[in-house]
C-alpha positions as CSV (number, residue, x, y, z in Angstrom):
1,X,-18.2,107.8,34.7
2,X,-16.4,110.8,36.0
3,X,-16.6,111.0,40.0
4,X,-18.7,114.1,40.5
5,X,-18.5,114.9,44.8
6,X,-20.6,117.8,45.3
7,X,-18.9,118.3,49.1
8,X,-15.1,118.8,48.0
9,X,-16.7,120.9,45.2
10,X,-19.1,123.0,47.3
11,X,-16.6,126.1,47.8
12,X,-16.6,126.7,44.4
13,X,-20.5,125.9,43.2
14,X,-22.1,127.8,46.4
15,X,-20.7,131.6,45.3
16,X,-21.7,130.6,41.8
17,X,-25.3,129.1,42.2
18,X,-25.4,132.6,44.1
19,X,-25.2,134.8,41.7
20,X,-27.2,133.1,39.4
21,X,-30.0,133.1,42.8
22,X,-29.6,136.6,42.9
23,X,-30.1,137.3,39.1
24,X,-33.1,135.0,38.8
25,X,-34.6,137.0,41.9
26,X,-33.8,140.1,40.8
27,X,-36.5,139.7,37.4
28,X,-39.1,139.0,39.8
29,X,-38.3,141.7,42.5
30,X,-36.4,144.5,41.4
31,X,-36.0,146.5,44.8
32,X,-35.3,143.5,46.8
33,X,-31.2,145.0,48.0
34,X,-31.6,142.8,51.4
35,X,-32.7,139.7,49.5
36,X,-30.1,140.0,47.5
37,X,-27.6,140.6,49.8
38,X,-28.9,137.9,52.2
39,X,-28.6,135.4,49.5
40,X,-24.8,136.2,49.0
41,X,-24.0,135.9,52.9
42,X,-25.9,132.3,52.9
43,X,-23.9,131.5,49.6
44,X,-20.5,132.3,51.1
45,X,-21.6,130.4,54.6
46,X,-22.1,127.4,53.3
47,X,-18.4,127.6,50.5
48,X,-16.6,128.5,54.3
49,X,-18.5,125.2,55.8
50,X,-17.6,123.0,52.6
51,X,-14.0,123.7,53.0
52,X,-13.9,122.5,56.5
53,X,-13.2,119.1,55.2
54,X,-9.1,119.1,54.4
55,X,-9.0,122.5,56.8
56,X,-5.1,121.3,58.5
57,X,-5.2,118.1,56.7
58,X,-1.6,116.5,56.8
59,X,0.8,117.8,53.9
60,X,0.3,115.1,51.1
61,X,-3.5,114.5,52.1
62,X,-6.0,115.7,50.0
63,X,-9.6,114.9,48.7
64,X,-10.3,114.3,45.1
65,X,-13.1,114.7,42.4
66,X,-14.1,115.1,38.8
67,X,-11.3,111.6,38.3
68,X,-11.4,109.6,35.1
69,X,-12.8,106.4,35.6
70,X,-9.7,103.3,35.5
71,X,-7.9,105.4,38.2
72,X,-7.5,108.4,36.1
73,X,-5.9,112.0,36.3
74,X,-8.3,114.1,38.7
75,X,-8.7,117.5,37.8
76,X,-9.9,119.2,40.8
77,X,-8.1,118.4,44.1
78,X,-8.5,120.1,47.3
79,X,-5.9,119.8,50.2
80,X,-4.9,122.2,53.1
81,X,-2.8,124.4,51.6
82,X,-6.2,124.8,49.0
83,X,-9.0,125.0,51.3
84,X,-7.1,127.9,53.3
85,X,-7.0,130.2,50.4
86,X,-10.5,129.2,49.7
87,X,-11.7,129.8,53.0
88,X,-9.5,133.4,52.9
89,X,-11.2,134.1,49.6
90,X,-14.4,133.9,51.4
91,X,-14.0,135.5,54.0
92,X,-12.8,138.8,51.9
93,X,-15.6,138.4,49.9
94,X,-17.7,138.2,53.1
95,X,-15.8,141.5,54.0
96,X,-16.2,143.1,51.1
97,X,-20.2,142.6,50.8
98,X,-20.3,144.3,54.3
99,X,-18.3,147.0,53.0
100,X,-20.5,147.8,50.3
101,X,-23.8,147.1,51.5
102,X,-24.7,150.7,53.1
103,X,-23.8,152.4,49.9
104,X,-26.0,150.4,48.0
105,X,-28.7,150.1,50.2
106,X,-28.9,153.9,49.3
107,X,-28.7,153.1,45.7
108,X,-31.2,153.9,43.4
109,X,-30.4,152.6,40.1
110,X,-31.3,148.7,40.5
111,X,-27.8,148.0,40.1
112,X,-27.6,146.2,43.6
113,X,-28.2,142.5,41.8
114,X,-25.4,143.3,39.2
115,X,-22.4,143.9,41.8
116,X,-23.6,141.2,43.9
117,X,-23.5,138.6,41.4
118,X,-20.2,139.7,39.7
119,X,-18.7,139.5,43.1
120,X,-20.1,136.4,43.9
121,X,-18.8,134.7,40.8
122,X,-15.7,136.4,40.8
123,X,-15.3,134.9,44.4
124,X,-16.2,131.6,43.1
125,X,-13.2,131.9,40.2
126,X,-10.8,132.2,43.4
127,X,-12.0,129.8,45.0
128,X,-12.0,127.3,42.2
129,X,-8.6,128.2,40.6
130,X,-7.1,126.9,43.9
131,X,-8.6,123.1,43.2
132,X,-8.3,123.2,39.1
133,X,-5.5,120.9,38.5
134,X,-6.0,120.9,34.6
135,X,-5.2,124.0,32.2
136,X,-8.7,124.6,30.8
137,X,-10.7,124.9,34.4
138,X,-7.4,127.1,35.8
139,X,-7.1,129.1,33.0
140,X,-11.3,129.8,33.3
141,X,-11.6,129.9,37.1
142,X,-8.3,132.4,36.9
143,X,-10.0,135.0,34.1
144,X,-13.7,134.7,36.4
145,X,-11.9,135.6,39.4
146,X,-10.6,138.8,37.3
147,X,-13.1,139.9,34.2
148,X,-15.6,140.4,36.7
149,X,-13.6,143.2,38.7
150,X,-13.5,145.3,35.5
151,X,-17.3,146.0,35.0
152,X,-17.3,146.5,39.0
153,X,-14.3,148.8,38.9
154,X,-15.9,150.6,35.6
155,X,-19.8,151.0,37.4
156,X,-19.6,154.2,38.7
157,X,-19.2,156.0,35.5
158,X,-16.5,158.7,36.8
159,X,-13.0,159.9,35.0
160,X,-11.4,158.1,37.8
161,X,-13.5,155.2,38.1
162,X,-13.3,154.6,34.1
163,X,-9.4,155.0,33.8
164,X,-8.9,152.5,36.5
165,X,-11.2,149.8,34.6
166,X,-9.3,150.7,31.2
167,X,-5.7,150.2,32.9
168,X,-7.2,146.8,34.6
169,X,-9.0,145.3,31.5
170,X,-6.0,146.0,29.5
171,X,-3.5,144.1,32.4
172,X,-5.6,141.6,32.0
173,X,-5.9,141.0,28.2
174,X,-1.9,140.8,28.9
175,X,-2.0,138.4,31.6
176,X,-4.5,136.0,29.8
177,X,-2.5,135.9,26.1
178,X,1.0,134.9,28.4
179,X,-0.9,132.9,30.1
180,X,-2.6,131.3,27.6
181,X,0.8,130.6,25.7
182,X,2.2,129.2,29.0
183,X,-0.6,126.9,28.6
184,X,-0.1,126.1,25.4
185,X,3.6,125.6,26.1
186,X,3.0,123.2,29.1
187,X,0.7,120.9,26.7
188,X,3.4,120.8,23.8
189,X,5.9,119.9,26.4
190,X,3.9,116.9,28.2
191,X,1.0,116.4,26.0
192,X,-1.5,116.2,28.8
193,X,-3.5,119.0,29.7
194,X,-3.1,117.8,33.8
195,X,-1.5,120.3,36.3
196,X,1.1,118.0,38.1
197,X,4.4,116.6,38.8
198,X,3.7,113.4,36.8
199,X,3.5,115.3,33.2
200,X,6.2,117.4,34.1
201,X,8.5,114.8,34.6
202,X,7.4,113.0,31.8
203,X,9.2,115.6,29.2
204,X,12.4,114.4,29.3
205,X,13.7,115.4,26.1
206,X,15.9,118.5,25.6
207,X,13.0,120.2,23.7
208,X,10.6,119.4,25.8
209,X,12.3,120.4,28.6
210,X,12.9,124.1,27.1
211,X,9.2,124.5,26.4
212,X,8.5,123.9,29.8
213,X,11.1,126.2,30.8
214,X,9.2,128.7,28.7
215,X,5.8,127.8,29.7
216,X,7.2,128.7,33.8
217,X,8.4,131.7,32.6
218,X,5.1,133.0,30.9
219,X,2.8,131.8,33.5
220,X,5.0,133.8,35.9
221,X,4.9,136.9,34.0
222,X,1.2,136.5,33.4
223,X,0.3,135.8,37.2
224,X,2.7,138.9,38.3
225,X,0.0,141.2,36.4
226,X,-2.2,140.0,38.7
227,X,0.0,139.9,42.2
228,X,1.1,143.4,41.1
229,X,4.8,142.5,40.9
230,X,6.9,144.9,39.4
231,X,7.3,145.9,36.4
232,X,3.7,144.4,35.8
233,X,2.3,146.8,38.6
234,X,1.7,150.3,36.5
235,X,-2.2,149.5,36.8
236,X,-2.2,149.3,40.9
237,X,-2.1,152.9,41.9
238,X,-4.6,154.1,39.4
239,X,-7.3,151.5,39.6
240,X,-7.3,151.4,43.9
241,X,-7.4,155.3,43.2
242,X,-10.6,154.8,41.0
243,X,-12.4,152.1,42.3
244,X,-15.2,152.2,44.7
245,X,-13.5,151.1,48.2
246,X,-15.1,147.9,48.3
247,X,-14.1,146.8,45.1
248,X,-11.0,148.0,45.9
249,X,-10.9,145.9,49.2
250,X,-12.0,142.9,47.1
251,X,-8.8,143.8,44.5
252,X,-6.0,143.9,47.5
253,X,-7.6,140.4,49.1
254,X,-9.6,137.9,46.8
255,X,-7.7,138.9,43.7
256,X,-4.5,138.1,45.1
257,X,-6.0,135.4,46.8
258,X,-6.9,134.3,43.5
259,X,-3.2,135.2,42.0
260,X,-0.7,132.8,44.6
261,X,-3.3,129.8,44.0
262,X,-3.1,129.7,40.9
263,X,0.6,130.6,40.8
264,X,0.7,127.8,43.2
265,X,-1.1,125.0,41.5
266,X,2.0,125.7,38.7
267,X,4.4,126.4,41.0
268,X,3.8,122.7,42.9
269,X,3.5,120.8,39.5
270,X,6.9,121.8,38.3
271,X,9.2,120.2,40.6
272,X,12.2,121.8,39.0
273,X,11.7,125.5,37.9
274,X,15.6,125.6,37.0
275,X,18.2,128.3,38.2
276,X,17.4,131.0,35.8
277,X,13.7,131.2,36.9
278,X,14.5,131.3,40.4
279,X,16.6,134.3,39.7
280,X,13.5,135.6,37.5
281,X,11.6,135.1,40.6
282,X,14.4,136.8,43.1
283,X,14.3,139.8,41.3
284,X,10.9,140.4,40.9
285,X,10.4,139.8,44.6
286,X,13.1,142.4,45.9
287,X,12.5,145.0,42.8
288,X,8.3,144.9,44.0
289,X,9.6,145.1,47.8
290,X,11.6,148.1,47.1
291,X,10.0,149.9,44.4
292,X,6.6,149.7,46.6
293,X,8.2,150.9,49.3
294,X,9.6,153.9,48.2
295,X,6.2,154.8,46.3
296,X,4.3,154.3,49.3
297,X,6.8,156.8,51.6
298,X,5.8,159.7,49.2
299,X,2.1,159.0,49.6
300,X,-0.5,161.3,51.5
301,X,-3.3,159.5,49.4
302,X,-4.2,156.7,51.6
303,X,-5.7,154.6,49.3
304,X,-2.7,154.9,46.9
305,X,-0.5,154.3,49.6
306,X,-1.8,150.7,50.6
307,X,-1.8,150.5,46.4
308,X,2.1,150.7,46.9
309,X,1.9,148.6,50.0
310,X,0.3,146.0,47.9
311,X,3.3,146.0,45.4
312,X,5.8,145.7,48.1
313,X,3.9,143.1,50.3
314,X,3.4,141.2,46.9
315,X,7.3,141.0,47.2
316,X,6.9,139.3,50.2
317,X,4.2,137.3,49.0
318,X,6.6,135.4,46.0
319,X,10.1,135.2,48.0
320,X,9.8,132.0,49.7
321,X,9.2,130.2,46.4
322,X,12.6,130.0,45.6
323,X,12.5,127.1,47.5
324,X,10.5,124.8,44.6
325,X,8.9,123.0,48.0
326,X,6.0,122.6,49.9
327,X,7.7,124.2,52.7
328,X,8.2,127.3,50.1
329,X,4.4,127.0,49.3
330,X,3.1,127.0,52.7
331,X,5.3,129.8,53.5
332,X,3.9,131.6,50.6
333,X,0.5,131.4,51.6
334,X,0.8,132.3,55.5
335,X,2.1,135.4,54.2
336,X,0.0,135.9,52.2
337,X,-3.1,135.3,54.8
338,X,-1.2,137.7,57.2
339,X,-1.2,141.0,54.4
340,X,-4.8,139.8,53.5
341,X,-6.5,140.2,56.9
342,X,-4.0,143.3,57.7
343,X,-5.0,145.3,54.5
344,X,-8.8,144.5,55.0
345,X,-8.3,145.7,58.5
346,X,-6.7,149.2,57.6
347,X,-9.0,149.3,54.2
348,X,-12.1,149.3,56.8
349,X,-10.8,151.8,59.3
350,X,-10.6,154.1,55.6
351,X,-14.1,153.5,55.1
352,X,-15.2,154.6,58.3
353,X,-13.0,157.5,58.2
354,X,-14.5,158.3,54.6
355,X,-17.8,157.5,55.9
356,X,-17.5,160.7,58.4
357,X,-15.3,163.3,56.5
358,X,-16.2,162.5,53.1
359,X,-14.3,160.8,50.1
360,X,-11.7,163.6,49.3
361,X,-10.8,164.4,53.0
362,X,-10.7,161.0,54.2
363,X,-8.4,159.8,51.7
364,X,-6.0,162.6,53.3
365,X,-3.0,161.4,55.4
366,X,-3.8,164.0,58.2
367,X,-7.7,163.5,58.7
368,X,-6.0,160.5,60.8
369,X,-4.5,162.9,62.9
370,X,-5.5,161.5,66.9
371,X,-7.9,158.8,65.5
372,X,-6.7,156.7,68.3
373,X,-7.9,159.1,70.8
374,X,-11.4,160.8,69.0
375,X,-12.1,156.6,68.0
376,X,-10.7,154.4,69.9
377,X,-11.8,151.3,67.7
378,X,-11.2,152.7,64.3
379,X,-7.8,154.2,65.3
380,X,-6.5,150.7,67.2
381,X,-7.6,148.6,64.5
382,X,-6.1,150.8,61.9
383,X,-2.8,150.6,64.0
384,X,-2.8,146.8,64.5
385,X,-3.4,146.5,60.9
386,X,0.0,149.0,60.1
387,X,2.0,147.2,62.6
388,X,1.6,143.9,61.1
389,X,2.4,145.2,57.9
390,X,5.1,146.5,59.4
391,X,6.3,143.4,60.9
392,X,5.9,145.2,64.6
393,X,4.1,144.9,68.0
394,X,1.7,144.7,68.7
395,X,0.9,143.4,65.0
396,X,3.0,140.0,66.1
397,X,1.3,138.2,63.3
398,X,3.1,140.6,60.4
399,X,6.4,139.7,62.6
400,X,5.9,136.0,62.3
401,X,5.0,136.1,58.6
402,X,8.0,138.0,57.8
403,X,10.2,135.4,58.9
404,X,7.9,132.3,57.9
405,X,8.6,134.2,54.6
406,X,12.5,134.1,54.6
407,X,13.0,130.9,56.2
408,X,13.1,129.2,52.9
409,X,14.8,131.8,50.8
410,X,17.6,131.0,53.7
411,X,17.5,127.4,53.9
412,X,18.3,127.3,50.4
413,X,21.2,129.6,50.6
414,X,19.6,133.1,48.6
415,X,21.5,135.0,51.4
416,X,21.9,137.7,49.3
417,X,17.9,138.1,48.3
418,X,17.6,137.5,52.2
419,X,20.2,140.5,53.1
420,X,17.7,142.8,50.7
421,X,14.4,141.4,51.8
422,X,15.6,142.1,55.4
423,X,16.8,146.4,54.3
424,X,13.2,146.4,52.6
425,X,11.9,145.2,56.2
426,X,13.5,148.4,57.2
427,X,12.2,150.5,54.4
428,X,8.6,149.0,55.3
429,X,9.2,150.3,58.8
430,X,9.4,153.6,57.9
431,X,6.3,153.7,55.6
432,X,3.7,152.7,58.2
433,X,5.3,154.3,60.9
434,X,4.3,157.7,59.2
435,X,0.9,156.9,59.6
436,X,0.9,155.2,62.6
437,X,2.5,158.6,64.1
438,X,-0.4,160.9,62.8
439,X,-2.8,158.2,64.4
440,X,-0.6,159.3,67.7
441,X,-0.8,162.7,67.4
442,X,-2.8,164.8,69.5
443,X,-6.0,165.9,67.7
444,X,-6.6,169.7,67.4
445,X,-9.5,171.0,69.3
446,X,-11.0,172.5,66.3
447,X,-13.2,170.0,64.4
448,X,-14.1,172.5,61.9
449,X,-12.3,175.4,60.3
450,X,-14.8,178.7,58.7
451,X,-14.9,178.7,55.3
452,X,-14.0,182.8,54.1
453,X,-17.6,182.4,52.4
454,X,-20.0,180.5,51.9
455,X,-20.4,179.0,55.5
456,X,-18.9,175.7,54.9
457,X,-16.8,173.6,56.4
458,X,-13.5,171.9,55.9
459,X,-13.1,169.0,59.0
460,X,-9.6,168.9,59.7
461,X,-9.8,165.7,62.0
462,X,-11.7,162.5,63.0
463,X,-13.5,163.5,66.1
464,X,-16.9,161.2,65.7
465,X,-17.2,158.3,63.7
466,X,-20.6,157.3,62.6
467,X,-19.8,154.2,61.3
468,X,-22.6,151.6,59.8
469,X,-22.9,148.2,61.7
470,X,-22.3,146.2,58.9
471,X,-19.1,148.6,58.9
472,X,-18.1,147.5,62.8
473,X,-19.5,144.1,61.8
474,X,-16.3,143.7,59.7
475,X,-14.1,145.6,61.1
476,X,-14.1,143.2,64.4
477,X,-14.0,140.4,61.8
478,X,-11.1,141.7,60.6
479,X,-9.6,142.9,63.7
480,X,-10.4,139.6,66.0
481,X,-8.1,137.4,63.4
482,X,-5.4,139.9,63.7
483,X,-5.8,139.2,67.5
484,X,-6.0,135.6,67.4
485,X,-3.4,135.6,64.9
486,X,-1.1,137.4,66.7
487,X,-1.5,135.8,70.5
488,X,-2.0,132.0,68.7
489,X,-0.1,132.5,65.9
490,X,0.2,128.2,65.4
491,X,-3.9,128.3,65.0
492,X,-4.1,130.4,61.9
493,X,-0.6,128.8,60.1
494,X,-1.7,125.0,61.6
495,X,-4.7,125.5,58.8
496,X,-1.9,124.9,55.8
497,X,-1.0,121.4,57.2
């Protein structure tokens, strides 16, 4: 019999028994919004309590499940390195529902059960794409964390909102074919359909050897759709442009969640990716870096400008794994934690702005003008969250992630990609440091400028936030790991082993 443990499994199963909870419900009681969205809380509370179980485990520890009987291959494994992107895949999920829940509370077109359960089982593809370890579950858990996104992108029906879906469903018919010929590659190579070192190092043959080569190279091209890497980024700007802000919250932190663990899983059952993909790898990590960066300085679109943000930090995101290592890995993924809980930070503060000054103003640069002074809460969380993308203090965390990041690109001697990464720091610098300097500013005393007719209004500033509770509810989520991070930087990096 195949061992079936339903704890080492629960991250995964609890998001998806709650969406189907929520669709079931949803026949019986149509109008039930705070049922639904009750259920999807209680779902993603007890995935965060099932990964608590290899939460810091030591590196090379890790629990086991859905093993062949006679001390078979295991195809879902779930160790520290895991169970912390699960956990962070929860979490922005968690974020994300409290994001969205006042605008469809006001919602009158019964679609409240359909975007909670595509969220919830997209969350449940991220999480269980970081503990597939054979190629038919990652490939599946990989395309649910992603197909999902598309019809939530799509839902509201605009120009915007439409063109954004279209560019995403058509990255990710991409991404799937080279990843499904990366798959196919792997199997001809080692003839087992296992995710690990042992298969890999079974194809000892010259042939076998090159269609592994190949299979790296596709599944790296097909995951870098997904991380936004350049040149696989084109979609990025449009879709976070034309997506409702939750679902583009849930884009910028459980889809690239999703992304590094299942590059990841690859990554760490190749032992030897071999010179040339390294250099693959170098270059898409400094050309994303710099290329987002220098998007992102021209923005006054805030939402498109953490869009570019994304594409540079994604940079950051792949560098250390050009050391093949778990050191590499682990490196990975702190970083990755730190831009996660950063952006959902400064994706919040937007919200609330929005929230006050509407969609088109508060997606201007300069309706931050003084939001540190008019809201003290929005506007210092919104700077912590640009200082640790900027690798700054008070933002310490950003700081330490940045050089958790290059410490493996410079133990293994890339002192050339390290030379770049560190100008792109500087480049980085100057792109949040705009903002942070209109959050700074001194905030005009007039709140509203006349209109030459029609009585109206245009608000040119931030002076009163009426934010939502569920709203402050994440925000200090958000904001209180930034904190922690920052002061006890060992507690939130000790969770990778």
């Amino acid at each position: 019999m195949i061992t079936f443990d339903v704890g080492t499994l629960l991250p995964a199963l609890s998001p998806l028994i709650g969406a189907v909870v929520v669709l079931v419900l949803d026949v019986l009681d149509t109008r039930g919004q705070r049922v639904h969205y009750a259920i999807a809380f209680i779902a993603l509370v007890i995935g965060m309590f099932g990964t608590f179980g290899a939460l810091g485990a030591p590196t090379g520890d890790e629990l086991r499940t859905l093993c062949l009987p006679n001390g078979g291959a295991c195809f879902y494994s779930a160790t520290a390195l895991s169970t912390t992107l699960q956990l962070a895949a929860l979490l922005a999920a968690a974020v994300t529902l409290l994001l969205a829940w006042p605008s469809e509370r006001a919602d009158e077109t019964g679609r409240t059960a359909v975007t909670v359960s595509l969220l919830l089982a997209a969350t449940g593809g991220a999480v269980g794409v970081a503990g597939a370890r054979d190629l038919a579950s990652w490939l599946v858990t990989l395309e649910l964390a992603t197909l999902p996104v598309v019809a939530l992108a799509a839902l509201p029906g605009t120009r915007r909102a439409l063109a954004g879906a279209v560019q995403l469903v058509t990255t990710s018919l991409v991404s799937f074919a080279m990843l499904a010929l990366g798959a196919a590659c792997w199997y001809a190579a080692t003839g087992s359909p296992e995710l690990g070192p042992g298969p890999a190092l079974a194809a000892t043959s010259t042939p076998q050897r090159g269609l592994l080569a190949l299979a790296v190279v596709l599944v790296l091209g097909g995951i870098a759709f997904k991380l936004s890497l350049v040149p696989f980024h084109a979609w990025t700007p449009t879709t976070y442009a034309g997506s409702p802000l939750p679902i583009t919250v849930f884009l910028a932190g459980v889809s690239k969640v999703a992304a590094l663990a299942a590059l990841l899983v690859f990554v760490q059952a190749v032992t030897q990716l071999g010179r040339s993909a390294l250099i693959a790898v170098a270059v898409l990590a400094i050309a994303s870096m710099t290329l987002g960066n220098l998007m992102a300085l021209r923005q006054n679109d805030v939402v498109r400008l953490l869009a570019w943000s994304t594409v540079a930090q994604a940079g950051w995101v792949v560098v250390p794994l050009l050391s093949v290592s778990s050191f590499g890995a682990r490196a990975s993924a702190g970083y990755l934690l730190t831009y996660v809980v950063a952006t959902l930070v400064a994706f919040t503060a937007v919200m609330m702005t929005v929230s006050v000054v509407g969609a088109r103003r508060g997606r201007d640069l300069a309706a931050y003008t003084g939001l540190v002074r008019t809201h003290p809460w929005a506007g210092g969380a919104l700077l912590l969250a640009l200082t640790s993308l900027a690798g700054l203090p008070p933002g310490v965390l950003g700081l330490i992630g940045k050089i958790v990041a290059l410490r493996p690109v410079l133990a293994e001697g890339w002192w050339v990609v390290g030379v770049l990464a560190a100008a792109n720091v500087v480049l980085g610098v100057a792109v949040y440091l705009r903002w942070v300097r209109v959050l700074l500013q001194p905030a005009p005393e007039a709140v509203q400028e006349a209109m030459e007719e029609g009585g109206t209004g245009t608000v040119t500033t931030v002076t009163r936030v009426r934010t939502h509770p569920s709203h402050l509810v994440a925000l200090g989520i958000g904001s209180a790991v930034l904190v922690l991070g920052s002061v006890q930087p060992e507690l939130l990096l000790g969770l990778l082993g």
